[in-house]
N, C-alpha and C positions, 0 to 999 in steps of 0.2 A: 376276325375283324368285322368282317357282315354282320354278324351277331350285336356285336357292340355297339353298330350304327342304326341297328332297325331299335337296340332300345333306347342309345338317345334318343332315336324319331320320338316314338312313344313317348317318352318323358315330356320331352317337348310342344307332342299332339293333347296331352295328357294335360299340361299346364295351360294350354291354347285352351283347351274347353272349357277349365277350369276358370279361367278369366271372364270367360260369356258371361255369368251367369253374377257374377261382380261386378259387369258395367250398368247390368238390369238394375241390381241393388245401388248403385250409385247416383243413375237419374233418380230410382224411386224416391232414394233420401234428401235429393234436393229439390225433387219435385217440390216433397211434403214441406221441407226444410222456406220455399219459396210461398206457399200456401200459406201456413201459420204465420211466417212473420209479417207478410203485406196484407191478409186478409183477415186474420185472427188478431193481427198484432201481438204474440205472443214467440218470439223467437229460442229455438232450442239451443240448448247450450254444447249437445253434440256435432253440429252440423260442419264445423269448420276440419274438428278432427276426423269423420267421417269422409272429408270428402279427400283430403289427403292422404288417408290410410286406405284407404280404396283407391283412388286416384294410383298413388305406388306403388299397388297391387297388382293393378291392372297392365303397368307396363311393365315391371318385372317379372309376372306371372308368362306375359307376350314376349320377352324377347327372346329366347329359343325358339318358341313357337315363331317369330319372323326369321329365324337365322335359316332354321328347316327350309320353309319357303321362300328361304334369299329376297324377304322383302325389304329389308333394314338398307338404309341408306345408302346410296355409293355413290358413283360415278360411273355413269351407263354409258357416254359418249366414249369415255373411253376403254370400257369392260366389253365393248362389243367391237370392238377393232383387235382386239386379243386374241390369241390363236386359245385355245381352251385347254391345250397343253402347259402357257404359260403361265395362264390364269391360274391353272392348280398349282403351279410353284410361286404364283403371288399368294397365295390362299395359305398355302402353306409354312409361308413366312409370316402373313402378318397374323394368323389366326395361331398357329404352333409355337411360336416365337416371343410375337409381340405383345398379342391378345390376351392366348389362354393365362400366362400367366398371373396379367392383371387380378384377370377373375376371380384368377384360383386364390388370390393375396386378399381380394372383397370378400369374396364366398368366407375364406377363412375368418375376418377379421367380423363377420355378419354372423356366423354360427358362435361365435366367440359373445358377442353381444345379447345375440336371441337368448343362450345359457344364461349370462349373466345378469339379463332383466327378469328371466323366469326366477331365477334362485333370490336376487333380491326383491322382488315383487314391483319393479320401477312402473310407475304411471311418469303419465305427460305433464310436467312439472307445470305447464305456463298455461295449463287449460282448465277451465274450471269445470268440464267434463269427468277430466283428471282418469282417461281411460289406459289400462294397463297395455305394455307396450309391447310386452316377448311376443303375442301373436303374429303381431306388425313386422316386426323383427327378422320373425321365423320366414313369414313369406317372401321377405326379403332374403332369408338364404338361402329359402329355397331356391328362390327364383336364379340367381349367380349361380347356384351350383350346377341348377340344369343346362342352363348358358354355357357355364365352363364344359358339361360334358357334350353338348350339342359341337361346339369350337372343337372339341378334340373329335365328335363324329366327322366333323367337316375335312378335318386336315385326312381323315384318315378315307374318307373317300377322295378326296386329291389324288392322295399316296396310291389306291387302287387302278382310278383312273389313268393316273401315269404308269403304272406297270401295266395295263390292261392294253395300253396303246404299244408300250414295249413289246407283248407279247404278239400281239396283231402286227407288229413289222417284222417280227423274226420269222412268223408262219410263212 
Protein backbone atom coordinates (compact mmCIF):
# COMPACT_ATOMS: atom_id res chain seq x y z
CA UNK A 1 0.00 0.00 0.00
CA UNK A 2 3.26 2.36 0.62
CA UNK A 3 4.21 1.56 -2.68
CA UNK A 4 0.94 2.76 -4.20
CA UNK A 5 0.94 6.12 -2.34
CA UNK A 6 4.57 7.16 -3.04
CA UNK A 7 3.42 6.60 -6.86
CA UNK A 8 0.34 8.55 -6.57
CA UNK A 9 2.68 11.25 -4.88
CA UNK A 10 4.80 11.13 -8.06
CA UNK A 11 2.05 11.25 -10.33
CA UNK A 12 0.85 13.97 -8.67
CA UNK A 13 4.42 15.85 -7.99
CA UNK A 14 4.94 14.89 -11.69
CA UNK A 15 1.67 16.79 -13.02
CA UNK A 16 2.54 19.89 -10.44
CA UNK A 17 5.71 20.40 -12.49
CA UNK A 18 4.22 19.86 -15.37
CA UNK A 19 1.77 22.66 -14.93
CA UNK A 20 4.78 25.36 -14.12
CA UNK A 21 5.90 25.53 -17.28
CA UNK A 22 2.08 26.02 -18.77
CA UNK A 23 1.41 28.94 -16.65
CA UNK A 24 4.79 30.55 -18.21
CA UNK A 25 3.27 29.66 -21.64
CA UNK A 26 0.02 31.24 -20.67
CA UNK A 27 1.08 34.80 -19.66
CA UNK A 28 3.59 34.71 -22.60
CA UNK A 29 0.51 34.08 -25.06
CA UNK A 30 -1.47 36.94 -23.59
CA UNK A 31 1.28 38.83 -23.01
CA UNK A 32 1.99 38.93 -26.83
CA UNK A 33 -1.83 38.36 -27.36
CA UNK A 34 -2.18 42.14 -25.45
CA UNK A 35 0.81 43.64 -27.37
CA UNK A 36 -0.47 43.07 -30.97
CA UNK A 37 -3.92 43.89 -30.52
CA UNK A 38 -3.56 47.38 -28.53
CA UNK A 39 -0.33 48.27 -30.17
CA UNK A 40 -0.11 46.55 -33.49
CA UNK A 41 -3.87 46.67 -33.79
CA UNK A 42 -3.78 43.47 -35.34
CA UNK A 43 -5.53 40.83 -32.91
CA UNK A 44 -4.74 36.95 -33.19
CA UNK A 45 -7.36 34.73 -33.84
CA UNK A 46 -5.84 32.03 -31.30
CA UNK A 47 -5.86 33.97 -28.11
CA UNK A 48 -9.17 33.29 -26.73
CA UNK A 49 -8.78 29.34 -27.27
CA UNK A 50 -5.38 29.50 -25.83
CA UNK A 51 -6.03 31.10 -22.96
CA UNK A 52 -8.78 28.49 -21.93
CA UNK A 53 -7.01 25.48 -23.09
CA UNK A 54 -4.17 26.36 -20.97
CA UNK A 55 -6.22 28.16 -18.33
CA UNK A 56 -7.96 24.09 -17.87
CA UNK A 57 -4.84 22.79 -18.05
CA UNK A 58 -3.25 24.36 -15.54
CA UNK A 59 -5.86 23.65 -12.87
CA UNK A 60 -6.51 20.12 -13.68
CA UNK A 61 -2.85 19.36 -14.28
CA UNK A 62 -2.74 21.06 -10.27
CA UNK A 63 -5.36 19.39 -8.66
CA UNK A 64 -3.61 16.16 -7.28
CA UNK A 65 -0.77 18.17 -7.12
CA UNK A 66 -2.98 20.37 -4.25
CA UNK A 67 -4.57 17.20 -2.88
CA UNK A 68 -0.77 15.82 -2.12
CA UNK A 69 -0.11 19.04 -0.37
CA UNK A 70 -3.78 19.20 1.31
CA UNK A 71 -3.95 22.70 -0.15
CA UNK A 72 -7.55 22.55 -1.97
CA UNK A 73 -10.16 24.16 0.01
CA UNK A 74 -11.82 23.16 3.18
CA UNK A 75 -12.74 24.35 6.32
CA UNK A 76 -9.70 24.84 8.64
CA UNK A 77 -11.73 26.16 11.66
CA UNK A 78 -13.08 23.37 11.83
CA UNK A 79 -10.30 20.46 10.58
CA UNK A 80 -8.25 21.79 13.38
CA UNK A 81 -10.49 21.08 16.27
CA UNK A 82 -10.49 17.27 15.13
CA UNK A 83 -8.75 14.87 16.69
CA UNK A 84 -6.57 13.49 13.47
CA UNK A 85 -7.81 10.05 14.25
CA UNK A 86 -11.34 11.33 13.16
CA UNK A 87 -10.34 13.36 10.43
CA UNK A 88 -8.95 10.17 8.65
CA UNK A 89 -12.34 8.58 9.10
CA UNK A 90 -13.80 11.87 7.62
CA UNK A 91 -11.26 11.59 4.74
CA UNK A 92 -12.16 8.33 4.30
CA UNK A 93 -15.66 8.89 3.81
CA UNK A 94 -15.77 11.67 1.72
CA UNK A 95 -12.66 10.98 -0.50
CA UNK A 96 -13.40 6.64 -0.56
CA UNK A 97 -17.08 7.12 -0.88
CA UNK A 98 -18.07 10.23 -2.01
CA UNK A 99 -15.39 11.71 -4.03
CA UNK A 100 -13.31 8.94 -5.75
CA UNK A 101 -16.05 7.84 -7.23
CA UNK A 102 -17.12 11.14 -8.91
CA UNK A 103 -13.86 11.15 -10.60
CA UNK A 104 -13.45 7.86 -11.53
CA UNK A 105 -17.18 8.51 -13.51
CA UNK A 106 -15.29 12.21 -15.21
CA UNK A 107 -11.94 10.56 -15.59
CA UNK A 108 -13.92 7.80 -17.51
CA UNK A 109 -16.47 9.81 -19.27
CA UNK A 110 -13.05 12.37 -20.35
CA UNK A 111 -10.91 9.40 -21.72
CA UNK A 112 -14.09 8.47 -23.56
CA UNK A 113 -14.18 11.91 -25.13
CA UNK A 114 -10.20 12.41 -25.65
CA UNK A 115 -10.64 8.89 -27.94
CA UNK A 116 -13.40 10.08 -29.56
CA UNK A 117 -12.10 13.69 -30.76
CA UNK A 118 -8.76 11.91 -31.55
CA UNK A 119 -10.57 9.22 -33.86
CA UNK A 120 -12.86 11.90 -35.35
CA UNK A 121 -10.39 14.56 -35.75
CA UNK A 122 -13.11 17.34 -33.71
CA UNK A 123 -11.75 20.95 -33.72
CA UNK A 124 -13.47 23.80 -31.85
CA UNK A 125 -16.63 24.25 -33.82
CA UNK A 126 -17.32 28.24 -32.73
CA UNK A 127 -13.66 29.42 -33.06
CA UNK A 128 -12.32 30.59 -35.99
CA UNK A 129 -8.86 29.33 -34.85
CA UNK A 130 -10.83 26.01 -35.18
CA UNK A 131 -7.81 24.22 -33.00
CA UNK A 132 -8.11 20.35 -32.59
CA UNK A 133 -9.47 19.34 -29.28
CA UNK A 134 -8.27 15.48 -28.24
CA UNK A 135 -5.02 17.17 -26.79
CA UNK A 136 -7.18 19.54 -24.55
CA UNK A 137 -9.28 16.55 -23.92
CA UNK A 138 -6.40 14.23 -23.00
CA UNK A 139 -5.04 16.65 -20.39
CA UNK A 140 -8.24 16.76 -19.01
CA UNK A 141 -8.10 13.01 -18.36
CA UNK A 142 -5.26 13.11 -17.43
CA UNK A 143 -5.58 15.41 -15.11
CA UNK A 144 -9.02 13.38 -13.09
CA UNK A 145 -7.27 10.30 -13.37
CA UNK A 146 -4.28 11.41 -11.41
CA UNK A 147 -6.78 13.07 -8.94
CA UNK A 148 -8.94 9.95 -8.64
CA UNK A 149 -5.54 8.00 -7.89
CA UNK A 150 -4.15 10.68 -5.48
CA UNK A 151 -8.06 10.49 -3.55
CA UNK A 152 -7.64 6.73 -3.44
CA UNK A 153 -3.65 7.50 -2.12
CA UNK A 154 -5.35 9.67 0.51
CA UNK A 155 -7.86 7.24 1.79
CA UNK A 156 -5.32 4.69 1.86
CA UNK A 157 -2.98 6.74 4.14
CA UNK A 158 -6.07 7.45 6.55
CA UNK A 159 -6.64 3.64 6.55
CA UNK A 160 -2.54 3.32 7.66
CA UNK A 161 -2.74 6.02 9.94
CA UNK A 162 -5.64 4.43 11.78
CA UNK A 163 -4.12 1.16 12.04
CA UNK A 164 -0.70 2.79 12.88
CA UNK A 165 -2.41 4.37 15.84
CA UNK A 166 -4.21 0.84 16.57
CA UNK A 167 -1.00 -0.76 16.77
CA UNK A 168 0.75 2.14 19.04
CA UNK A 169 -2.16 1.36 21.64
CA UNK A 170 -1.87 -2.37 21.71
CA UNK A 171 2.11 -2.02 22.23
Amino acid sequence: MKIFIRFANLLSISLGWIARPVLIALVISMLYEVFVRFFLNAPTKWAFDISYMLNGSIFILGAGYALYHNDHVKIDFLSTKIPSKIKCYIDIVLYGLMLSPVIAGLSWVAIQRAIRAFERGEVEAVSPWAPLMWPFYSIIAIGLLVLFIQCIAVVARCYLDINKSKDTLQE
